[in-house]
C-alpha positions, 0 to 999 in steps of 0.5 A: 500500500505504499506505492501511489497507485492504489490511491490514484485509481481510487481517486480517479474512480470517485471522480468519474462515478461521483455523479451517480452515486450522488443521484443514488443517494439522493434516490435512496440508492434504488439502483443498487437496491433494485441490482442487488435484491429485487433483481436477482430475488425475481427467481429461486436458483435455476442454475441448470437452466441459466448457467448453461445457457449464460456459457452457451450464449457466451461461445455462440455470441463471441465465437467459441473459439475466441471464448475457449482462447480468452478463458485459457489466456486468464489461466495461462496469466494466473498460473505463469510465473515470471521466473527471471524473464523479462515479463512483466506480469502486472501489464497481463493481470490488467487486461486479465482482470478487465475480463475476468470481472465482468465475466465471473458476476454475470457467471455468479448472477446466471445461477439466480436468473436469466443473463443475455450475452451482450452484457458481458460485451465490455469484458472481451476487449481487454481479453483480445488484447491479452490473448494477442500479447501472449500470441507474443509469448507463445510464438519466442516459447515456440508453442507452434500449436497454441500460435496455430490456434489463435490464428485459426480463432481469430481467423474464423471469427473475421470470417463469422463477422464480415459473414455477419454484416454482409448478411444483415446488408444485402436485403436479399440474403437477409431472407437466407439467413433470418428466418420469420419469428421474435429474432426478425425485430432487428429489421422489422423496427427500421420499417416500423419507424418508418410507417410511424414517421408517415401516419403520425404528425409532428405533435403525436408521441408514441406509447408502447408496453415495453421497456425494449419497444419504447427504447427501439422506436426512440432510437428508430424515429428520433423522438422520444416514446413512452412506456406504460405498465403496471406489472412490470416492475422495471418499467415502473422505474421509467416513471421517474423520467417520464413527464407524462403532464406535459403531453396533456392534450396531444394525440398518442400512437399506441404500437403493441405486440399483441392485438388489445384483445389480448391485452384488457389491462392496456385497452382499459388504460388507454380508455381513461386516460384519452377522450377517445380510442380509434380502432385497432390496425394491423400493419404487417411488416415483410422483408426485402427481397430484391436480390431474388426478385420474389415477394417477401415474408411476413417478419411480424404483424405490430397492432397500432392504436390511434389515441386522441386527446390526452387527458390524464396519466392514468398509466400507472396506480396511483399508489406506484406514483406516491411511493416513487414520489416519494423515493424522489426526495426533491422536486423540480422547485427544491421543496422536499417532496413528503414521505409516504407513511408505513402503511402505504409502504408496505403494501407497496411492498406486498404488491411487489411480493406478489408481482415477483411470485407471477412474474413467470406467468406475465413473461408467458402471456406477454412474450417479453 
């Protein structure tokens, strides 16, 4: 602990986390106690169902024969020892330990619950780079197999890669490759955004039920959409940054996966909270084929539901609205907003109780 280091990196991560953790504190810390608890309380341990399917993604997302090279170069670094060669291991203990974290939370949480395999991204940077400085090492040790193999790795996953993008840009062999069903959502959201920005004006802004849609359609049409719920717990946090009053008057485009028929709960909330609710349409989404010159195939149906008149947010109960008003100690003048007493608590909590207990029953009804 004498030397500078330590204290250094300590002071450069205040400074760069500094922001969050104070939103964290002045929010009652939600985030942490949201990651910490509730997420990973959500399910009993499964680990024969996620873990194998976390390791499974893991080699089919990043090409199992880098997966296979990056696990074997964080070993390679814990057990190599210096021996009076001029290596210095701490530079390889950097880059493993950049990958190794990332990799081995996600692993620990993927025996509590379902993990997908982009959120561990950041972790494989670092270990490329340690798997192409020991290439280095292999090569002046003449391990001619270990050498091969990272050729042969790296060499497939370039190849998988251009593949990969060559598909997603050709519209004709998007028809070879992408078969119809939930995976198509990828082209199906370009054309839907698309549709949106002719059928709605300027002024319209776009409603859906979830947290992934809503984030899709803000990417694909540049303007923000919003998210209704009142079962799913992650998206009731998006209330802390939705200005629903301000919308009040303007008309709303509501985009579903599901037709309302199914969806009574929605169809109830749209019903009171705007004067009136034109009928549902279907707009069908098909995929290019020019290259063949052949008509497409139906990539998903998305069932649209013109709203006029906003009047009031009735899109989440109003004992959600109290309890995140009050885990928000501040509003927008300063003035402490009141705390909500211990009744109100608790039931709050209970709720949520019972929402963790169906929640296993809401992914299969909502397909999300």
């Amino acid at each position: 602990m004498k030397r500078p280091e330590p204290y250094l990196s300590l002071l450069v991560s205040g400074l760069i986390f500094s922001p969050f953790l104070a939103w964290c504190a002045l929010n009652n810390w939600v985030t942490f106690r949201f990651h910490m608890i509730t997420r990973v309380s959500q399910e009993a341990y499964a680990w024969k169902n996620y873990l194998p399917k976390f390791l499974g993604e893991q080699a089919a997302a990043y090409s199992p024969f880098l997966l296979i090279l990056a696990l074997a170069a964080i070993v390679k670094v814990f057990l190599t020892q210096a021996n009076g060669r001029s290596v210095d291991k701490s530079r390889y203990m950097f880059l493993a330990m950049f990958g190794l974290v990332p990799i081995g939370i996600f692993g620990l949480i993927s025996i509590r619950c379902q993990i997908f395999p982009h959120w561990t991204m950041a972790a494989y940077p670092p270990l490329f780079i340690l798997c192409a400085a020991l290439y280095g090492m292999w090569r002046e040790c003449g391990a001619g197999w270990k050498a091969g193999f990272f050729n042969f790795a790296a060499g497939f996953a370039v190849f998988m890669t251009v593949l990969f993008y060559v598909a997603l840009s050709s519209p004709g062999l998007q028809s070879c490759f992408i078969k119809p069903g939930e995976h198509n959502e990828i082209f199906a959201y370009t054309k839907l955004a698309g549709l949106i920005k002719q059928s709605a004006d300027a002024r319209m802004f776009v409603l859906t039920d979830s947290y992934a849609r809503s984030s899709s359609l803000s990417y694909y049409t540049g303007r923000q959409a919003y998210l209704i719920t009142r079962t799913q717990i992650m998206g009731k946090e998006f209330l802390r940054w939705q200005d629903m009053n301000g919308l009040i008057g303007r008309d709303a485009i509501y985009v579903d996966a599901f037709p309302l028929s199914e969806r009574q709960d929605i169809a109830e909330i749209l019903k009171t909270s705007f004067r009136t609710v034109e009928p549902e349409q279907v707009w069908p989404i098909y995929s290019s084929n020019s290259l063949f010159k052949r008509e497409g195939f139906l990539v998903k149906n998305f069932y649209v539901t013109v709203c006029r008149d906003f009047r009031k947010n009735n899109f989440y109960d109003e004992r959600d609205i109290r309890l995140l008003n009050a885990l928000q100690p501040l509003n927008k003048t300063g003035i402490r907003r009141p705390t909500e007493n211990a009744k109100d608590a608790e039931s709050f909590t209970n709720r949520i109780k019972h929402a963790r207990l169906s929640m296993k029953s809401i992914r299969n009804i909502s397909g999300r």
